[in-house]
C-alpha positions in Angstrom: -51.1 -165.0 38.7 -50.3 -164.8 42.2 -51.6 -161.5 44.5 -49.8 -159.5 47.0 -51.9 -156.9 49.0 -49.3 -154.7 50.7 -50.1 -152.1 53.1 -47.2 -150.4 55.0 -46.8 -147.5 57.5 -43.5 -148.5 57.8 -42.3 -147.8 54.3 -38.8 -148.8 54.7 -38.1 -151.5 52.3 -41.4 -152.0 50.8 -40.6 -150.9 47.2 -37.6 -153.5 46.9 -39.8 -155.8 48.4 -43.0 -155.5 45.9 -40.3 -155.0 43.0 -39.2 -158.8 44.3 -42.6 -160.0 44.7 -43.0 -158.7 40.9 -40.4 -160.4 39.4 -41.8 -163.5 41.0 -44.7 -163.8 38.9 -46.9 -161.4 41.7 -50.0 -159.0 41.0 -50.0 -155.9 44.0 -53.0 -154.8 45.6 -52.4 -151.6 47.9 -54.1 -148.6 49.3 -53.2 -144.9 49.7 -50.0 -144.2 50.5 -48.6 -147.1 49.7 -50.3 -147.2 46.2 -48.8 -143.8 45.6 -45.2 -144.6 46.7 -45.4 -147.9 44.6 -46.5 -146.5 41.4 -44.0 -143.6 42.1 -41.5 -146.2 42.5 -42.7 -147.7 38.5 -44.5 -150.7 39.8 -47.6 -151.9 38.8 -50.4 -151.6 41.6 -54.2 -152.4 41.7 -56.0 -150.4 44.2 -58.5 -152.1 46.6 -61.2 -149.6 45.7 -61.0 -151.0 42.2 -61.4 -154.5 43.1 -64.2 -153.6 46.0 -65.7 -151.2 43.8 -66.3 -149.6 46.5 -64.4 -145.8 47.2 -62.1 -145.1 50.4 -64.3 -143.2 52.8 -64.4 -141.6 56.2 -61.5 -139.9 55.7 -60.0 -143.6 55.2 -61.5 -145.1 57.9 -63.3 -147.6 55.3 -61.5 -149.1 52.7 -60.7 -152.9 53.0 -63.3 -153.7 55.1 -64.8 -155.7 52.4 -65.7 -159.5 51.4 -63.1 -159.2 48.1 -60.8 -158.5 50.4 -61.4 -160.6 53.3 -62.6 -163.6 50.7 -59.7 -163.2 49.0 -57.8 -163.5 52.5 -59.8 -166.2 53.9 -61.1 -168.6 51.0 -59.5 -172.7 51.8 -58.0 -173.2 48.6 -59.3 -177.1 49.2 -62.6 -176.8 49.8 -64.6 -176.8 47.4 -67.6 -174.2 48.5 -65.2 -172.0 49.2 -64.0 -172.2 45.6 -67.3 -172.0 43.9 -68.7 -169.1 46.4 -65.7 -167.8 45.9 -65.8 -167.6 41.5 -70.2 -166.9 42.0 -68.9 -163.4 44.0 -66.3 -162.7 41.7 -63.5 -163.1 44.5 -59.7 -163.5 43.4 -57.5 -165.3 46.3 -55.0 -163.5 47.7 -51.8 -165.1 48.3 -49.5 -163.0 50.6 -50.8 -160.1 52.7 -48.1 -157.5 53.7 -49.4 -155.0 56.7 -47.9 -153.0 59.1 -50.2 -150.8 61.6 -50.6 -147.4 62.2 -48.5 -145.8 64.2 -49.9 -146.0 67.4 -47.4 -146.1 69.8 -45.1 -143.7 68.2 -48.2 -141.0 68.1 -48.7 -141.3 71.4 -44.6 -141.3 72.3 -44.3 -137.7 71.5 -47.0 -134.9 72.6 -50.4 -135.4 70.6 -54.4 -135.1 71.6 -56.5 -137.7 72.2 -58.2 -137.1 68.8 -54.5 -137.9 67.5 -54.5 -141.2 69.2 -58.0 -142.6 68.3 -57.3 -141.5 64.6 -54.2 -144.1 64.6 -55.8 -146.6 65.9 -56.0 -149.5 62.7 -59.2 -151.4 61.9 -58.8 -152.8 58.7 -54.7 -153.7 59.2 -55.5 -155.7 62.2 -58.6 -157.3 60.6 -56.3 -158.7 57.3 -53.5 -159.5 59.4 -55.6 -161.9 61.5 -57.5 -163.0 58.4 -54.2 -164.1 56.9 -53.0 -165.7 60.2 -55.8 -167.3 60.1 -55.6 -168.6 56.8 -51.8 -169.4 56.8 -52.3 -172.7 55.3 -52.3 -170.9 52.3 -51.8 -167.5 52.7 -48.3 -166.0 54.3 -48.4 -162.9 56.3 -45.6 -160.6 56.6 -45.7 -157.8 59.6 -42.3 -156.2 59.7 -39.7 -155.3 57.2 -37.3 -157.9 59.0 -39.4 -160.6 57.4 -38.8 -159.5 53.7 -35.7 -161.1 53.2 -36.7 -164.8 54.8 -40.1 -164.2 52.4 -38.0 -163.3 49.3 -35.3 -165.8 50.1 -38.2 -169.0 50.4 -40.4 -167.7 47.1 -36.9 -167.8 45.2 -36.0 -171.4 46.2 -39.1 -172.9 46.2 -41.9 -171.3 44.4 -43.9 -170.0 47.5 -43.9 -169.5 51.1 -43.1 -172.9 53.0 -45.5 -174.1 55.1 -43.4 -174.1 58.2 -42.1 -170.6 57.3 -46.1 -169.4 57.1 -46.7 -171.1 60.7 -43.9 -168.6 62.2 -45.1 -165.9 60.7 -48.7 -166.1 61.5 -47.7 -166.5 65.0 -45.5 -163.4 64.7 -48.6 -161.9 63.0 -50.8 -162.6 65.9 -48.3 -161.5 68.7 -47.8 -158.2 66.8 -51.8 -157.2 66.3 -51.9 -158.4 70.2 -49.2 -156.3 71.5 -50.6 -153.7 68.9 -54.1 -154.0 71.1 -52.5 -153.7 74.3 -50.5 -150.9 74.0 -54.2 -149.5 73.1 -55.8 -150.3 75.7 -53.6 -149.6 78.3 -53.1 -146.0 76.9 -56.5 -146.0 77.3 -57.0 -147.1 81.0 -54.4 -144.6 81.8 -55.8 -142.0 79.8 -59.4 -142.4 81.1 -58.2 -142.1 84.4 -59.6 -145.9 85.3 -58.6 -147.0 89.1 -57.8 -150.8 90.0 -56.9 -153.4 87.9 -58.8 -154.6 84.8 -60.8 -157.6 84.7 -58.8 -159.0 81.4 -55.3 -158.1 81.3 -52.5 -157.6 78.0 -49.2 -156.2 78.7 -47.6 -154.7 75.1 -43.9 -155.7 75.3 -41.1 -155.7 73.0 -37.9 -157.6 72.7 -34.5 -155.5 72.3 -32.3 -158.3 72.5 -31.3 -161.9 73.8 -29.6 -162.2 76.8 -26.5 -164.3 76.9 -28.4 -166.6 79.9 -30.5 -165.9 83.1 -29.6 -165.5 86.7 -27.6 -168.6 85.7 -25.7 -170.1 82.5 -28.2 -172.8 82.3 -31.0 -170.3 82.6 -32.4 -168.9 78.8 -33.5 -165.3 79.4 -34.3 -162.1 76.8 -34.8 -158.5 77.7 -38.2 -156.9 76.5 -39.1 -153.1 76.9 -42.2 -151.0 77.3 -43.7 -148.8 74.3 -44.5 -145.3 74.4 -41.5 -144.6 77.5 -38.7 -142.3 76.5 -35.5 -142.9 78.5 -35.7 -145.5 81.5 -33.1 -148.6 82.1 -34.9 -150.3 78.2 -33.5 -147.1 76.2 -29.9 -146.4 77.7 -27.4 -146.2 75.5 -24.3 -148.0 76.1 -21.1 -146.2 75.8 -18.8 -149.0 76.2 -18.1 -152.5 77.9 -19.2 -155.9 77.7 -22.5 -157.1 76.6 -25.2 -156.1 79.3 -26.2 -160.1 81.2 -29.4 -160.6 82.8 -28.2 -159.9 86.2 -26.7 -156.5 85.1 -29.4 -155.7 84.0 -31.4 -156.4 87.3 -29.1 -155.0 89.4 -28.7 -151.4 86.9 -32.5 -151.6 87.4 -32.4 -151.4 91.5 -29.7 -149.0 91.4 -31.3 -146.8 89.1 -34.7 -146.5 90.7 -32.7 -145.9 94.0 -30.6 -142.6 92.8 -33.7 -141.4 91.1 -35.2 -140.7 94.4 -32.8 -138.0 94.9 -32.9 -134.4 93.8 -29.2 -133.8 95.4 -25.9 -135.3 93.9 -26.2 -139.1 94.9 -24.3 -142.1 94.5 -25.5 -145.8 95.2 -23.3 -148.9 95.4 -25.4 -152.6 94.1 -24.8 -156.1 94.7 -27.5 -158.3 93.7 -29.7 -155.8 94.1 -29.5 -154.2 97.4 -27.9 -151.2 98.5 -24.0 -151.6 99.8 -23.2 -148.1 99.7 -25.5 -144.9 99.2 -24.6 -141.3 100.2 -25.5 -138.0 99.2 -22.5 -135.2 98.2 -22.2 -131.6 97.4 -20.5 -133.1 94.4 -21.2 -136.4 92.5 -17.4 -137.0 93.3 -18.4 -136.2 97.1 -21.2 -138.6 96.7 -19.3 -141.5 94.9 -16.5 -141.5 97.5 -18.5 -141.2 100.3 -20.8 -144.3 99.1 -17.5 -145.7 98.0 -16.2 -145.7 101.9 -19.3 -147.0 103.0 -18.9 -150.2 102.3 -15.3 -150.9 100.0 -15.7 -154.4 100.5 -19.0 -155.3 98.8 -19.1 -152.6 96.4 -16.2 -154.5 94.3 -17.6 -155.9 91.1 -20.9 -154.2 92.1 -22.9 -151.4 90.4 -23.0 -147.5 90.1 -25.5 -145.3 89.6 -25.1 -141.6 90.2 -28.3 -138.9 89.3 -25.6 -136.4 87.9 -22.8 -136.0 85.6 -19.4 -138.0 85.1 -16.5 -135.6 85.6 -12.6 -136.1 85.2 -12.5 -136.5 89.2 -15.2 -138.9 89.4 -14.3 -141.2 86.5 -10.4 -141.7 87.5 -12.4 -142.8 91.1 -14.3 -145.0 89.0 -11.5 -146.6 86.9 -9.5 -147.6 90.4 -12.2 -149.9 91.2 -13.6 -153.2 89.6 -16.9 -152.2 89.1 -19.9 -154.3 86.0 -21.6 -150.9 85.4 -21.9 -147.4 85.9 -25.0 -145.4 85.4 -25.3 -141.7 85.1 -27.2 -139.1 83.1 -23.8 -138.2 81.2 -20.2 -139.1 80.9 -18.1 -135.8 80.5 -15.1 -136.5 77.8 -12.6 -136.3 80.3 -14.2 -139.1 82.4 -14.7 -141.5 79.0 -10.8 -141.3 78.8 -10.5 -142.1 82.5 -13.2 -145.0 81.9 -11.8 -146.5 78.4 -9.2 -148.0 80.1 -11.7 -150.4 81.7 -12.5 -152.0 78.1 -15.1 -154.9 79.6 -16.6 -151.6 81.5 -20.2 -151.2 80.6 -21.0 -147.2 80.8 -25.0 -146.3 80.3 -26.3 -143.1 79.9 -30.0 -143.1 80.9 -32.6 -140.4 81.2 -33.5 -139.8 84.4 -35.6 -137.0 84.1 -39.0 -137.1 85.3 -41.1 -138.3 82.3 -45.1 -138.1 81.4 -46.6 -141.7 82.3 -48.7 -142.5 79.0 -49.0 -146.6 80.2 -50.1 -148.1 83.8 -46.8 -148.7 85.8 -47.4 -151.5 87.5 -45.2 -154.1 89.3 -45.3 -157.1 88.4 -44.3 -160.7 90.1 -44.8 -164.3 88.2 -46.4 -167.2 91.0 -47.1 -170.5 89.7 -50.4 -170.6 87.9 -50.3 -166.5 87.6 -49.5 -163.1 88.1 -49.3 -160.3 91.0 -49.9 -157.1 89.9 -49.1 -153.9 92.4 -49.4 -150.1 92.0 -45.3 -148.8 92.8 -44.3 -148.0 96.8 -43.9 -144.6 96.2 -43.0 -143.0 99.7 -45.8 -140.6 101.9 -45.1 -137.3 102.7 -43.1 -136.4 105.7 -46.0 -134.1 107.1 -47.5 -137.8 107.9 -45.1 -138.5 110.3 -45.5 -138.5 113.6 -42.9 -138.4 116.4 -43.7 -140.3 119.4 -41.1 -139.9 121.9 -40.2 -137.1 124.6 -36.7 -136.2 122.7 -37.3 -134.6 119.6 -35.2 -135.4 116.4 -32.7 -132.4 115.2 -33.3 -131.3 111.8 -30.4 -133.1 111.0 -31.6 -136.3 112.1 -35.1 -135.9 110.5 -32.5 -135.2 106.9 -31.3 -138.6 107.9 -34.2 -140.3 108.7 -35.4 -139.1 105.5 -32.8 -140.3 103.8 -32.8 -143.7 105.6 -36.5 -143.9 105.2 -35.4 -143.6 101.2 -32.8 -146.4 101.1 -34.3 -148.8 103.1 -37.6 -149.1 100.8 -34.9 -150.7 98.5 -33.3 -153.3 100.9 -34.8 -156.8 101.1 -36.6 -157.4 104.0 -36.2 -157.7 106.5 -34.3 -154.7 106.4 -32.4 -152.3 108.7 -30.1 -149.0 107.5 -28.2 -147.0 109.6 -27.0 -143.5 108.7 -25.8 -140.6 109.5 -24.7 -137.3 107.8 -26.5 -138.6 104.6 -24.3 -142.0 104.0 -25.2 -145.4 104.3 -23.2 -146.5 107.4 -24.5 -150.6 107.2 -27.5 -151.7 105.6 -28.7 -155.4 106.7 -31.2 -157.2 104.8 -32.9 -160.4 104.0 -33.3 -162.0 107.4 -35.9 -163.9 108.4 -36.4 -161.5 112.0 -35.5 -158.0 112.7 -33.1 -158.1 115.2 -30.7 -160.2 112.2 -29.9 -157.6 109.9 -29.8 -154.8 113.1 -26.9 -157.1 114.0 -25.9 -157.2 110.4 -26.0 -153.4 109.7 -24.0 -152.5 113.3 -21.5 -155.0 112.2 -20.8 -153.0 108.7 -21.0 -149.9 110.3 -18.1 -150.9 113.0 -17.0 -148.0 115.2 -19.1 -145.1 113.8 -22.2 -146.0 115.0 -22.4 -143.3 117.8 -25.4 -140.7 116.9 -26.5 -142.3 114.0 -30.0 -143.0 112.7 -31.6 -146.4 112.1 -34.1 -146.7 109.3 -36.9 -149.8 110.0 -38.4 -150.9 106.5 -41.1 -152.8 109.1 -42.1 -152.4 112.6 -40.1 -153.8 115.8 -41.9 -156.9 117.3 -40.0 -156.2 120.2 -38.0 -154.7 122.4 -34.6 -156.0 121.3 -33.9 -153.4 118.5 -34.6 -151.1 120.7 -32.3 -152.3 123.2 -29.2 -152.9 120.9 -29.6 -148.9 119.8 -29.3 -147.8 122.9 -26.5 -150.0 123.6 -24.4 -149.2 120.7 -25.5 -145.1 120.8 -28.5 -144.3 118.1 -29.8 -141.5 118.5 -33.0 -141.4 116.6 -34.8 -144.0 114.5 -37.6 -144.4 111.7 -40.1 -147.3 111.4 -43.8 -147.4 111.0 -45.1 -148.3 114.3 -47.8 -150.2 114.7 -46.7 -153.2 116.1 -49.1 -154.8 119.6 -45.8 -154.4 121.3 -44.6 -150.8 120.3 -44.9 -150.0 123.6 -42.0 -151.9 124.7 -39.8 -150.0 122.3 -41.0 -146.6 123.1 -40.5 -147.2 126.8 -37.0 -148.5 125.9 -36.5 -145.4 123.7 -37.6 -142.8 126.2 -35.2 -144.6 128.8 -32.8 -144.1 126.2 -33.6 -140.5 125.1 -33.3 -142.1 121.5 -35.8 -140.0 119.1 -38.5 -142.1 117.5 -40.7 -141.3 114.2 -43.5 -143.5 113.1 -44.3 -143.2 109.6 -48.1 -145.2 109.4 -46.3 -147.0 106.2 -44.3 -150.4 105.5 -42.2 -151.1 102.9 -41.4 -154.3 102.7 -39.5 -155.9 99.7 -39.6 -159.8 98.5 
């Protein structure tokens, strides 16, 4: 007779699955709380102590780390000394293993203790899973109550587990005790406080769903989230609309990090992934038809993120435009009536409240051969900077610079914003010099550029940004100074009376 060791957190669907397995001609081998819910459930089970003859201990710490269970696991059932060591140390093969871990990642998704976490990390799971993978020539390894099914469906039509079917689901096997290790030990960097990067490096990630294609139809592309976060861009829920593509989803992503920055009603407008329109509001309608007026032009078939709730007002604004997504915390009722009308819409409601970081939050770039791994550009405090020019900025302009500061961190560089009264005016990104998107950004701002504020994601090389400003009537402007030249700007500045603020910081953005 055939033998299935199952041993499940994740009880859903086990006990139709053993009752299968059963009727198949299969013995069951289980442990604790499995055992129980089995024989509960009418079917015959075989604990492991019984076959060990060894008793559970350490609070169930022990209890499968033994050779008649890891014999059983890892015997080749062609070869021959395996056999006869096998039959000398009374060890019975086992033919399917059926773990799932302990729940690690959902222990330490809600509030718990250390103690908590370190009692669900699994030894033994992750030891018999790997021992089956190992073994899949002739033992199949099930990991996830999706599998049942396939396993069921392949014992049924052709006596056992097909060979090709055991390959896939030792590699599944594998992937899931290495994802299950990583989430571990990243908790565990962050927990422990440890600085830097780590010498050997496993990211846990998890699918939620195919994409249609990439950047581009011929491109294949998937969407994977984090474990432990609750809320973020991976755990919005979709209220309507189309299918989320790969390059909605990358856009959502920069205009959600963007409006997150803000603690006042904002609204930002995103086409492939910079900012066309940003603006602060007394209202989230204020904000939306301010960042709306920005720029009218590129904002069409962009996306919308705003930091507070949909009303009636602001959802009829939304439904006059052609827009791929809107963002927001909430959608009032009113507002989903206004919206529905936009059937290929896509709404997402997404936490955006500030959230306990339980994982490193690195960014991360692919390079041929590798990885680059950076810590986020999270933005200094203003006390740091420093104004260097005779004329001093107005409270309102150091509001503006502020928010300037804030918008251009998200622009591609190299990357000029102008503002003034807390809206985007022109943003110009993505040149190759500085004086380019200064150009670029007094060309979408048109007429209103008299006493704005112009926001520098990198310092002036020379003099000719300086120059333009005072041409075209800035009054104060944010960069980081140190270039060898900043002394050409400031003299051009002080000529100018145009207020200047170095920050000490860049934030550039490939």
């Amino acid at each position: 007779m055939k033998r299935a060791l199952i041993s499940v957190s994740d009880k859903h669907g086990v006990i139709e699955f053993a009752e299968e397995l059963v009727s198949l001609g299969f013995a069951i081998i289980s442990t604790g709380g499995t055992a129980q819910l089995l024989r509960t459930a009418g079917i015959s089970v075989t604990e492991v102590q019984e076959i060990t003859s060894f008793p559970e201990m350490m609070d169930g710490r022990v209890k499968t780390l033994h050779p008649k269970v890891h014999g059983g696991i890892l015997m080749r059932r062609d070869n021959s000394e395996d056999i006869n060591l096998a039959k000398e140390q009374g060890i019975e093969p086992i033919d399917l293993v059926c773990i799932n871990l302990y729940p690690f990642a959902a222990t330490i998704s809600r509030m718990h203790t250390l103690d908590e976490a370190i009692e669900n990390i699994d030894i033994g799971g992750p030891a018999m899973v790997r021992s089956a993978a190992k073994n899949h020539a002739f033992v199949a390894v099930v990991t996830s109550p999706a599998q049942y099914a396939e396993v069921i469906r392949d014992l049924r039509e052709k006596s056992e587990v097909s060979h090709s079917l055991r390959r896939r689901l030792a590699v599944e096997a594998l992937l899931h005790t290495a994802h299950y290790d990583s989430t571990i030990s990243m908790y565990f960097w962050q927990a422990f406080g440890l600085e830097g990067f780590p010498q050997e490096l496993g990211l846990p990630m998890t699918r939620t769903s195919g994409l249609r294609y990439g950047e581009n139809p011929h491109q294949a592309a998937a969407f994977y989230r984090e474990p432990v976060l609750a809320g973020g861009l991976s755990q919005a829920k979709q209220l309507q609309g189309k299918e989320l593509s790969f390059c909605n989803i990358n856009d959502a992503n920069a205009a959600l990090e963007l409006v997150k920055e803000f603690s006042r009603p904002a609204a930002v407008a995103i086409k492939h992934t910079n900012p066309c329109g940003v603006a602060l509001g007394e209202t989230i309608y204020d904000a939306f038809t301010k960042a709306h007026a920005a720029d009218p032009v590129s904002i069409f078939g962009g996306i919308i993120a705003l930091n507070r709730e949909v009303d009636a007002a602001t959802g009829e604004a939304l439904a006059e435009i052609f827009l791929e997504v809107v963002i927001a915390p909430q959608f009032s009722a009113e507002a989903l009536v206004a919206l529905g009308k936009k059937k290929n819409l896509r709404l997402l409601a997404v936490d955006m409240s500030p959230r306990e970081v339980r994982l490193p939050q690195w960014d991360l770039k692919k390079v041929d051969g590798g990885y680059l791994l950076q810590t986020p550009d999270v933005t200094g405090s203003r006390k740091n900077w420093r104004v260097v020019t005779t004329a001093l900025p107005t409270d309102g302009q150091i509001d503006d610079m502020e928010f300037g500061w804030t918008v251009v961190k998200h622009v591609k560089s190299n990357a000029i914003v102008i503002v003034k009264d807390g809206v985007t005016l022109g943003v110009g990104m993505g040149q190759t010099n500085r004086i380019d998107p200064t150009l670029q950004a007094m060309q979408r701002a048109g007429c209103k550029l008299k006493g704005a504020v112009l926001a520098s994601d990198a310092f002036f090389p020379m003099s000719d940004v300086l120059e333009k400003c005072a041409e075209v009537g800035i009054v104060a402007i944010i960069q980081p100074g140190g270039s060898m030249r900043d002394s050409d700007s400031l003299a051009v500045a002080e000529q100018a009376g145009i207020a200047m603020v170095y920050t000490g910081e860049r934030h550039f953005r490939h």
